[in-house]
Every structure is written in structure tokens, then in C-alpha cells.
C-alpha positions in Angstrom: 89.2 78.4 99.9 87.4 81.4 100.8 89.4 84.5 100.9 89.2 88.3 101.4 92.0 90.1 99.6 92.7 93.7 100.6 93.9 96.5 99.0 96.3 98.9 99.7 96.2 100.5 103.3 98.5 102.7 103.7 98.8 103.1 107.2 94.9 103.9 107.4 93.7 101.6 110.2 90.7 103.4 111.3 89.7 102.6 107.6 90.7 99.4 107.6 89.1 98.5 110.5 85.7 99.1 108.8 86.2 97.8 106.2 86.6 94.0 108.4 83.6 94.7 110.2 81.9 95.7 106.6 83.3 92.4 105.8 82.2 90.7 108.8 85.4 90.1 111.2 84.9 90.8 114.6 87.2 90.6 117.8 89.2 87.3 118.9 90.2 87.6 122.6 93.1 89.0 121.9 91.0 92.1 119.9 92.5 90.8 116.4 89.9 89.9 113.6 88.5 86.3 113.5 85.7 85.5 111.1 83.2 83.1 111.9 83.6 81.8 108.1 86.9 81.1 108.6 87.8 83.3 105.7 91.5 83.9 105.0 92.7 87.3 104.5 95.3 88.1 101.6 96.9 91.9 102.1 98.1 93.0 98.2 101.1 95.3 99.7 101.7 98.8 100.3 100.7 98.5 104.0 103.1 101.5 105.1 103.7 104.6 103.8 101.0 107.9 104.1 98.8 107.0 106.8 99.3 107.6 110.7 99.4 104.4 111.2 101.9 102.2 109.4 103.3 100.5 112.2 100.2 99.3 113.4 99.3 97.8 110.4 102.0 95.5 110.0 102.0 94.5 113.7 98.1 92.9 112.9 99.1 91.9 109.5 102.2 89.8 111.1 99.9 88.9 114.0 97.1 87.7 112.1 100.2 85.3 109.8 101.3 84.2 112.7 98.3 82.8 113.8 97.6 81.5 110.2 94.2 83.9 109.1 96.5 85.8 106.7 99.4 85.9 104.2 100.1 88.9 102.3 102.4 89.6 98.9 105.1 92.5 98.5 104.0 96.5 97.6 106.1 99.0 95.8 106.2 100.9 99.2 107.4 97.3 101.1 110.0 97.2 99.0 111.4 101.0 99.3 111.2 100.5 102.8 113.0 97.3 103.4 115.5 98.5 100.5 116.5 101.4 102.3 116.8 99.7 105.6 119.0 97.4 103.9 121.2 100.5 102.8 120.9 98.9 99.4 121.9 101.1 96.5 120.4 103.7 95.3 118.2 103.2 98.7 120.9 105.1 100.7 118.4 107.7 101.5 114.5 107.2 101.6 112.0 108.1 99.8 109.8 111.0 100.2 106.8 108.3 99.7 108.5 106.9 103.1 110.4 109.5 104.9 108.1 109.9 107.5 107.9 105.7 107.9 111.8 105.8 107.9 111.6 108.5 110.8 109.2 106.2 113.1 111.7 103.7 112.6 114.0 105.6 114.3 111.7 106.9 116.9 110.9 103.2 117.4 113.3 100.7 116.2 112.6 97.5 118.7 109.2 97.7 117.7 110.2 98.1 113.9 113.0 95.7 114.0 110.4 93.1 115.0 108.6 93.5 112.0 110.9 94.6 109.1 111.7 90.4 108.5 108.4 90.2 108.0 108.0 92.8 105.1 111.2 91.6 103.7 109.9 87.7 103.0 106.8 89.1 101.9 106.6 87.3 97.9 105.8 89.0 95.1 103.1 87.2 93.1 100.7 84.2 93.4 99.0 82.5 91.0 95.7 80.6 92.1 93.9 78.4 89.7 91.5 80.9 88.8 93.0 84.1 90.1 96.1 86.2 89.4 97.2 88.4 92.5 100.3 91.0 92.3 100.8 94.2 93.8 100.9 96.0 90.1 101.7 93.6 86.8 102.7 90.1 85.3 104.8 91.7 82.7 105.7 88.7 80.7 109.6 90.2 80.0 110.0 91.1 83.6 109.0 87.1 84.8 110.7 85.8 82.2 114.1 88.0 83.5 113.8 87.0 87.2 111.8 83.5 86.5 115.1 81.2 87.8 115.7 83.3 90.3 112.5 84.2 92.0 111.1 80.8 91.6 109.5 79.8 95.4 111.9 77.8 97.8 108.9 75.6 98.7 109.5 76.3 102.0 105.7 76.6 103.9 104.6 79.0 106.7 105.1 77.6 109.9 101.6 77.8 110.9 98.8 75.1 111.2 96.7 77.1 109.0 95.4 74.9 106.4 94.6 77.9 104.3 97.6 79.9 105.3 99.6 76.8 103.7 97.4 76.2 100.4 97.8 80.3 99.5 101.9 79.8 100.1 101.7 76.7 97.5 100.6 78.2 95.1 103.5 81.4 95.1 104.7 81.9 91.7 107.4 84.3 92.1 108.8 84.9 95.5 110.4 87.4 97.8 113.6 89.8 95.8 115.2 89.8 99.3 118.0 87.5 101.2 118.8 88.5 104.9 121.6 90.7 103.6 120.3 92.6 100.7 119.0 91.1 97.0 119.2 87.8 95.7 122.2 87.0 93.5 121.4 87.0 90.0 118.6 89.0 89.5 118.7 91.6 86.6 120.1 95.0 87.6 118.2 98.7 86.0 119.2 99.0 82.5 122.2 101.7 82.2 120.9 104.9 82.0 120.8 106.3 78.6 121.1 110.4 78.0 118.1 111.8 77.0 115.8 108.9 77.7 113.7 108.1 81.1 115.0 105.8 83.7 113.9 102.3 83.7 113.5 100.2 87.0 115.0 96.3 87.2 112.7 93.6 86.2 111.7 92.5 89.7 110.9 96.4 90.7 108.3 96.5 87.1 106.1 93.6 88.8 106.1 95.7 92.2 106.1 99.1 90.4 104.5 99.0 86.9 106.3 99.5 83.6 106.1 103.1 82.2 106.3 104.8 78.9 108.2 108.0 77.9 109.0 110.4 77.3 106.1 112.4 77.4 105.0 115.5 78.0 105.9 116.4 81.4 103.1 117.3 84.8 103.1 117.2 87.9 101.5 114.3 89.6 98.9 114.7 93.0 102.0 114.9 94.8 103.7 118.1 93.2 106.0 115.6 91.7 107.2 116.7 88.0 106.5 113.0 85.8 108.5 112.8 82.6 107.1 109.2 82.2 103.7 107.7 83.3 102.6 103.9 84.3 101.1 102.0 81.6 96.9 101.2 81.9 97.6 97.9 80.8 94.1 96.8 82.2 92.7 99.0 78.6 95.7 98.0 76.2 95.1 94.6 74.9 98.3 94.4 73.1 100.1 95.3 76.7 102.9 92.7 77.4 100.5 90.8 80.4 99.4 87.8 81.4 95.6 87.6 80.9 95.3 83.7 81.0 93.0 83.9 84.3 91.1 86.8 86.3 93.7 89.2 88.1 93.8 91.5 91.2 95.9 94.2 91.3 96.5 97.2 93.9 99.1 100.5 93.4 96.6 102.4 90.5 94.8 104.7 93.4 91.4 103.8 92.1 88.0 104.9 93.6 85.2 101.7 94.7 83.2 101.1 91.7 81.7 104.0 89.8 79.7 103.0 87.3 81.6 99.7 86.9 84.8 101.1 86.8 86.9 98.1 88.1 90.3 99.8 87.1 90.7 103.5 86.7 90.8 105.1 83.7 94.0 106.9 83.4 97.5 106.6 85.1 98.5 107.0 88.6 99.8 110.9 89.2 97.8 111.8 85.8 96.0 115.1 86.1 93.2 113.7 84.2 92.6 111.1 87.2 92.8 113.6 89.8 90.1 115.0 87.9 88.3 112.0 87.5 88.9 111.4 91.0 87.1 114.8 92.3 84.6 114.1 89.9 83.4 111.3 91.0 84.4 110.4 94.9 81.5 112.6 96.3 78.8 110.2 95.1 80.9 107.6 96.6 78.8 105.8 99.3 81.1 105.4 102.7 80.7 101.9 101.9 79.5 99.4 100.1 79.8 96.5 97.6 79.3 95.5 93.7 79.5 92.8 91.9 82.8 91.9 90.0 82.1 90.8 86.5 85.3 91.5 85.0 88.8 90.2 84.3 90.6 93.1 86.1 90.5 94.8 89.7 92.1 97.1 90.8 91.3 97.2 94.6 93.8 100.3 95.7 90.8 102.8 96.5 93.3 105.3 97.7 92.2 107.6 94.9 88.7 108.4 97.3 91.7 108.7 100.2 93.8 111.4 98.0 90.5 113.3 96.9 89.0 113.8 100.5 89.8 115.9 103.4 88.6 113.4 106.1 87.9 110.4 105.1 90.4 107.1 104.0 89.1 104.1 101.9 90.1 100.7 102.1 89.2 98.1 99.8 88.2 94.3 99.1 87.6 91.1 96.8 85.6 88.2 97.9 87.0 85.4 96.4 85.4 83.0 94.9 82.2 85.3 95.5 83.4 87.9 93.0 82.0 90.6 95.0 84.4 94.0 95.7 83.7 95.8 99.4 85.1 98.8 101.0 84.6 100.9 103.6 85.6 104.3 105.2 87.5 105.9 108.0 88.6 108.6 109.3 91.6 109.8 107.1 94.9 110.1 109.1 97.3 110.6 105.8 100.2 112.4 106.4 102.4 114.1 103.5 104.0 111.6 101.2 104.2 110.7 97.3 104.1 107.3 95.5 106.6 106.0 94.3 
């Protein structure tokens, strides 16, 4: 099956609308992609959130599903979103990472309504015969903690898409979500302890990352003061992981391939990868595409995004070509943190 998995958009759509032509989609008659391959498109999460456009995206995402040329696994920023329009707790109030998502969905709730479902199902992990994909980690204690109850229904799209149904078979670990709020059984936050960092439930660590802490507080790209940072996991060998096949990973605002750099070098929000970010994104081509030789990509090229003015990136893994893509737009990012 031959697939094109995409990184994190974040509401970018002139970028990701290069990036399909780059990759070689062009109009059906209705104007959504259609490759002449056939080629299947798998979305890694964090769709919303950021960008001008985060409505947009998930209208083509769920368009391009419903017609069976797409599937598409849950992002940190999926899962703040549908949390807090489930009123869930602690989700009472949104995010600043989605504030500005949460007020479009008041300025246009039918068309919102329509599509929320859709980010709610969304799964969380999918294991291919020769390909890991999740939106941030298999950390072996957080799948053993929600392995019983995340385990896939075995219920298929209803689509005739032949690929559309062979990515949903092989789902590992499935949405957090019920119609009315989280599945029953699945392992709350550890209580908070004084003095130490907070820790996020075992199904949020897969969506999230797991962190370390305390360290020395800084404030992150977003002004945001971090007490505790994600774990590179991609450079610790003795990191709690899964590495029995190749993996594909968004959420770690990477840049596209600088010097081989499949993953980036330091944590999301670090000051030393916003430096490394600056550093390196002007010699950056607008697009372009490298061989994968690795065990680990990181396709989230929002780290070019975050250290440019105009421009958003959008990124891509050919599979089983092993070749990464991306491609440029013009930026439309609007104010908002990760988180």
C-alpha cells in the first residue's frame, strides 16, 4: 500500500496545498486532491490550532475519509480541542494553544459541529508491519496502562476504500473518546505531588510526550515559563519506547532535513532549538525531498513555520519509498502555544 503520511499542519493550508502538488496530487472535480497513483494519505494529527486555517483543514481531511483517500490518527492539539468541547475536566476553559480555534467555533458552530465527530474518533496509534505511526511516543508504561481499554473495536470505515480499510486494521490503540466524554476505565493524572511537576494520564503521554523534571526553568518560543521539558527519546536508547520497527512521529517542531537531521536535536520550547532552528531554516530550500535512512522521523516541520516571518512548512513520508518531502506556503499563523 502506498501511502503519503503528513505532518503536522496546523491550520496552514496554503502550505499544505504545496506540499500535495510537490507530492503530486492534483484536483478531482470536486477541487479535492486525487492522485493518479492512487496513493493514500495518512494525516499524523495536530490539524488545528495556530494557522488561519483550521477549519478548512479538517473539512478536506474529513472529505478526503469520506471518500476513502485518507485516514488520519489523533494530535495533542485534537485532543485539547475535542476535550474542551466536551467540557471535560480540567478542559473547562481552552487552551491558549487553541483559544483562537475555540473562538471560530463559536463564530461558526454548524460548520464546526459537522466536524468535531470526526476529530473525536480519530485513533491514536497504528502499527503497520514495518512502520510505527503516532502523533508523539509508544511509551511502553503508557500502552501497557490503557492497553485493555484502548484496544480497536474492529469496527471498519464505511468507505469502499480498499486502502482506507487495510490502514484501520491494522490500529493498535484507538480513539480516548466515547460520545459523551472518556472511555471508562482509562488511567486518570497521577495526584499531584507538592513540589514536583505535573504528570499527564497515560493516554495524554502517547498524544503529548512524557517529560522530565524538574529542571531549570525557561521560557519556551511561546513566552511560556517550562519547569519540565519533553523527553528526545529518538537520542536516548535506554528511553522507555518501542523501537521493534521504523517509526513516524509529528509534535517535535522539527525543520526538513538539515544535514540528515531526521529528528531535532533538542526538546520542543528549548531555547537551544530555537536557536538551532534560526540557525539553520534560512538554508532551507522552499521545498524539497531526502532520502530516509533512519529508524526515526519526525515529520512536524513547524520549527521552519515558527522561525519565519512568511513562510509555513508542511511535511511528508513516502511510504514504502522511504523518501521525506515538504513544501512551503505562505505563513498565516496566528498567536498560540503548544501544548
Amino acid at each position: 500500500m502506498k501511502l503519503d503520511l503528513i505532518g503536522d499542519i496546523h491550520g496552514e493550508l496554503p502550505a499544505l496545498q504545496s506540499l500535495l502538488h510537490e507530492l503530486g496530487y492534483r484536483p478531482d472535480a470536486d477541487g479535492d486532491p486525487l492522485h493518479p497513483d492512487d496513493r493514500h494519505l495518512l494525516f499524523l494529527g495536530d490539524l488545528v490550532d495556530r494557522g488561519a486555517h483550521s477549519l478548512e483543514v479538517v473539512e478536506l481531511a474529513q472529505r478526503l475519509a469520506k471518500k476513502g483517500r485518507a485516514s488520519a490518527i489523533m494530535g495533542n492539539h485534537e485532543y485539547n480541542l475535542v476535550a474542551w468541547w466536551m467540557k471535560l475536566p480540567r478542559y473547562e476553559e481552552p487552551k491558549h494553544s487553541n483559544r483562537k480555534t475555540t473562538e471560530d467555533i463559536d463564530d461558526k458552530r454548524t460548520r464546526w459541529e459537522a466536524v468535531l465527530p470526526f476529530l473525536r474518533d480519530l485513533p491514536i496509534g497504528i502499527a503497520f508491519p514495518d512502520l510505527r505511526v503516532i502523533h508523539a511516543n509508544w511509551h511502553v508504561p503508557s500502552l501497557n496502562a490503557v492497553a485493555s481499554v484502548l484496544a480497536p473495536s474492529g469496527a471498519r470505515p464505511e468507505t469502499s476504500s480498499e486502502a482506507q480499510r487495510w490502514v484501520a486494521s491494522h490500529v493498535v490503540v484507538g480513539t480516548p473518546f466515547t460520545e459523551s466524554g472518556l472511555k471508562a476505565g482509562l488511567p486518570d493524572r497521577p495526584p499531584r505531588v507538592e513540589g514536583k511537576t505535573k504528570e499527564d494520564a497515560p493516554h495524554e503521554i502517547l498524544i503529548k510526550g512524557f517529560e522530565l523534571g524538574p529542571v531549570e526553568p525557561f521560557p519556551d518560543s511561546e513566552g511560556k515559563l517550562r519547569k519540565q521539558v519533553r523527553v528526545t527519546w529518538w537520542l536516548e536508547r535506554d528511553a522507555p519506547v518501542l523501537r521493534d520497527r521504523a517509526q513516524v512521529v509529528g509534535h517535535y517542531w522539527n525543520l526538513p532535513p538539515v544535514e540528515e537531521n531526521f529528528c531535532p536535536p533538542f526538546p520542543s520550547g528549548h531555547q537551544k532549538l530555537r536557536s538551532w532552528q534560526k540557525e539553520h531554516a534560512p538554508s532551507v530550500p522552499a521545498r524539497g525531498r531526502a532520502p530516509f535512512r533512519g529508524d526515526v522521523a519526525c515529520i512536524d516541520f513547524q520549527g521552519l513555520t515558527l522561525a519565519s516571518k512568511t513562510l509555513a512548512c508542511v511535511g511528508a513520508l513516502r511510504w514504502p519509498e522511504r523518501e521525506i518531502a515538504w513544501a512551503t506556503g505562505t505563513r498565516t499563523r496566528s498567536d498560540g502555544g503548544d501544548e
